[in-house]
PLY file of the C-alpha trace (Angstrom):
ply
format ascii 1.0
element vertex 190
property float x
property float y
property float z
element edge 189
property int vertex1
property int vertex2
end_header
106.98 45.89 -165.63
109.24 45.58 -162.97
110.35 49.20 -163.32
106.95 50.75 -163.71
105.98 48.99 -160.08
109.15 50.65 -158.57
108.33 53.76 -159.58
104.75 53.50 -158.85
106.19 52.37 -155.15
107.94 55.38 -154.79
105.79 57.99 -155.78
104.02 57.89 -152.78
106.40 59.55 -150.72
107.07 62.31 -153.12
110.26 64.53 -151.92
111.05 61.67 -148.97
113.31 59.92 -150.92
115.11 59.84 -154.14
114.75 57.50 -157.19
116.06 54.34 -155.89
114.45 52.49 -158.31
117.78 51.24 -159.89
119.66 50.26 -156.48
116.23 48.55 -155.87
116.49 46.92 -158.91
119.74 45.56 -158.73
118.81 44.38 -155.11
116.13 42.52 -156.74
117.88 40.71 -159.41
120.99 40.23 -157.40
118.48 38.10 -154.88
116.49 36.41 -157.68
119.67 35.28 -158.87
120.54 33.66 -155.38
117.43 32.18 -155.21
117.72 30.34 -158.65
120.77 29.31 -158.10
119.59 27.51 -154.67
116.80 25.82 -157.48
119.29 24.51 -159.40
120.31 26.39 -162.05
123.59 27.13 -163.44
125.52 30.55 -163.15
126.01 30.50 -166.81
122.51 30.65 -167.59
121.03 32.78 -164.39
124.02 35.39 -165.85
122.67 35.09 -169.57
119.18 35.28 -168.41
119.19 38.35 -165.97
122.03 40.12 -168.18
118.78 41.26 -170.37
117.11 42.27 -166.70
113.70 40.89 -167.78
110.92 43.42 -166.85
108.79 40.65 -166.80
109.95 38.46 -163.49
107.44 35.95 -164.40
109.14 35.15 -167.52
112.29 34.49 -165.62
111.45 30.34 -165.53
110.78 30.13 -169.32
113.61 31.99 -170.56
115.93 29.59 -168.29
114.03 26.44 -169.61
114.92 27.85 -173.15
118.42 28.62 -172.60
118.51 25.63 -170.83
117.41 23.64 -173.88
119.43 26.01 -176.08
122.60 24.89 -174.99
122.28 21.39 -174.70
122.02 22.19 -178.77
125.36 21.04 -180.91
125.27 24.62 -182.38
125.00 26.39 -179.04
128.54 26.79 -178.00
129.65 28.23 -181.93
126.70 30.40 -181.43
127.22 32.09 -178.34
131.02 32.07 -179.05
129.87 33.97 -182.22
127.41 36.07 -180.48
130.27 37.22 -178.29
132.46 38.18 -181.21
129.83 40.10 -183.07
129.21 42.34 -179.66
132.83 42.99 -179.72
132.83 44.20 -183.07
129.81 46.47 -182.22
131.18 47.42 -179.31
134.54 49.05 -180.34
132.18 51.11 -183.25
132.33 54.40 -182.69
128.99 57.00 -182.87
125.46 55.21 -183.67
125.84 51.44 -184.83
124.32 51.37 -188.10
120.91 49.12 -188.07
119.70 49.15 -192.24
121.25 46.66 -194.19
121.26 47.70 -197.88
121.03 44.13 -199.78
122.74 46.10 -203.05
125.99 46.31 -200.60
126.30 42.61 -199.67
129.66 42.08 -202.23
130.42 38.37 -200.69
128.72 35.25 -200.83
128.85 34.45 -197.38
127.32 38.04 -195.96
124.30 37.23 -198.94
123.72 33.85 -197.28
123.55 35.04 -193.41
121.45 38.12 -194.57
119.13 35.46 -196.59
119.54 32.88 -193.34
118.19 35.53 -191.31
115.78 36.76 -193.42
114.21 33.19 -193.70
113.98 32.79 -189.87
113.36 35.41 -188.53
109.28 35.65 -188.68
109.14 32.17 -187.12
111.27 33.37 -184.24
109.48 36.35 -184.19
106.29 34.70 -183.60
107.70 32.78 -181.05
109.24 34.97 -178.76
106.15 37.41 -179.20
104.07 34.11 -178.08
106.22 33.61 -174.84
107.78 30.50 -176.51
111.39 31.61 -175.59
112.74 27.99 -176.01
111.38 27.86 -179.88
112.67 31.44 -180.60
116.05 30.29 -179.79
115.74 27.10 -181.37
115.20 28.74 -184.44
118.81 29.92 -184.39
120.61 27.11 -184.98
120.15 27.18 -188.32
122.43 30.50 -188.40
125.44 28.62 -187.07
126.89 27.22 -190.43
125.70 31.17 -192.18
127.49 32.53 -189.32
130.55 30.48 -189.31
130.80 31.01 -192.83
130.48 34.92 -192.78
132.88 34.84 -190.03
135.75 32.59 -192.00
135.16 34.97 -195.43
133.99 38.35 -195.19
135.79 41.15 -193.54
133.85 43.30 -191.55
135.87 46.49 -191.28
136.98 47.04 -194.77
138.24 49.85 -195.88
135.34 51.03 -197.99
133.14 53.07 -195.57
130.29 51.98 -196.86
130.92 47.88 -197.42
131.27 48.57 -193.51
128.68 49.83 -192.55
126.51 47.65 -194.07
128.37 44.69 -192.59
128.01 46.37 -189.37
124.40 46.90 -189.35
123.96 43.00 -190.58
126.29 42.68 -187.41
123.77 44.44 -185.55
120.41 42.92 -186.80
122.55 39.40 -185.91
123.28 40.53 -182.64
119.74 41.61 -181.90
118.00 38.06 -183.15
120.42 36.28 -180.57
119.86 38.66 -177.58
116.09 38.67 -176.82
115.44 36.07 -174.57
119.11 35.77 -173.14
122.58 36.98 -173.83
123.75 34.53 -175.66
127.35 35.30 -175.03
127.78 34.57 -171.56
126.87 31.23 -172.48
130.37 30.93 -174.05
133.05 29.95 -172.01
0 1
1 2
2 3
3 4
4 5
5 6
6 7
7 8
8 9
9 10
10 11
11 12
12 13
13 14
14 15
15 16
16 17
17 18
18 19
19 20
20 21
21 22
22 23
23 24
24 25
25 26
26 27
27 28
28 29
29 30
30 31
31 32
32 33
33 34
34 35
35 36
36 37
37 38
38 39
39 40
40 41
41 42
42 43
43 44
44 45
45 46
46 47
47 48
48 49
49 50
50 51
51 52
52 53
53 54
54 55
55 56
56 57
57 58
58 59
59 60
60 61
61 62
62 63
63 64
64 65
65 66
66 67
67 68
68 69
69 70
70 71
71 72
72 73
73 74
74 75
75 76
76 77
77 78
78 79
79 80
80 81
81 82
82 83
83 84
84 85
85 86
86 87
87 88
88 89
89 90
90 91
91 92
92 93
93 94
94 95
95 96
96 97
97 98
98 99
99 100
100 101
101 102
102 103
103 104
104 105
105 106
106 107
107 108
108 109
109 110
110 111
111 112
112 113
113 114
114 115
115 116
116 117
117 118
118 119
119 120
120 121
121 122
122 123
123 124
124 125
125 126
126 127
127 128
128 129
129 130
130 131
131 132
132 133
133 134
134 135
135 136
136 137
137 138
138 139
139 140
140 141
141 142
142 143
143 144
144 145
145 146
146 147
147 148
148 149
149 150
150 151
151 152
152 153
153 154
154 155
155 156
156 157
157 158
158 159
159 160
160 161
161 162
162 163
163 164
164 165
165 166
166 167
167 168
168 169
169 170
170 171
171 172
172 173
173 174
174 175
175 176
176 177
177 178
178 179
179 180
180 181
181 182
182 183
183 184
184 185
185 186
186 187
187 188
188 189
């Protein structure tokens, strides 16, 4: 990984210098990100790629192909508008975002069908983000766009019961880390 090499760099001179490894770091993906935009790629996508600072710089060209392809999707501009939304919401949670959904505590229709949406696609993007097929993986989430829409238009997420909450937080949160692994998603809404 990128950060394992510059801290293997630095070790050799022991007390000379200090950590740098995160100045050197953002040096590197602040030039990258010159560099691909002199190849032709758009800010939008360099931003969503190298938002998730890919430890893998190699991997860099395939997850821009597959955002690339992502948002030339019909569903791609709900999506990342919705992907922006849900890190909102988990943002403005106070203490540990909650991760386990509890399928017992899923009163509405619409949070059953994204949990069951999810459920159902998952494994297949799974597979093919774990196989370097970044452009498949996100693919694969289209089909959450009329769930998502759907759980967005009838469920409220901070309800009063604590627990109803919770749970709709942590499906929030499961959502929200599907959509982020190759790219963040939401600086592909505008």
């Amino acid at each position: 990984t990128l950060e394992a090499l510059l801290k293997d760099a630095a070790a050799p001179f022991g007390a000379l210098i200090t950590d740098a490894s995160s100045a050197l770091g953002d040096f590197i993906f602040d030039r990258l990100a010159g560099n691909l935009r002199e190849q032709g790629y758009s800010a939008q996508e360099i931003d969503a790629v190298l938002a998730l600072r890919p430890q893998y710089l190699g991997d860099v060209a395939k997850r821009l192909a597959a955002v690339k392809a992502f948002a030339a999707l019909p569903e791609a501009a709900a999506l990342a508008a919705a992907n922006k939304r849900v890190g909102n919401i988990l943002k403005k949670i106070e203490g540990e975002v909650p991760s386990t959904v509890s399928e017992n505590l899923l009163a509405e229709e619409a949070e059953r069908a994204l949990f069951s949406s999810m459920a159902a696609l998952k494994p297949k993007a799974d597979a093919a983000f774990e196989a370097g097929d970044y452009t498949a993986s996100l693919q694969a989430l289209a089909a959450l766009r009329t769930p998502v829409d759907a759980f967005f238009d009838g469920v409220m997420v901070n309800a009063e019961d604590a627990a109803l909450r919770a749970n709709r937080q942590a499906l929030l949160n499961q959502l929200y880390g599907l959509m982020n692994r190759v790219a963040d998603l939401s600086r592909l809404s505008a």
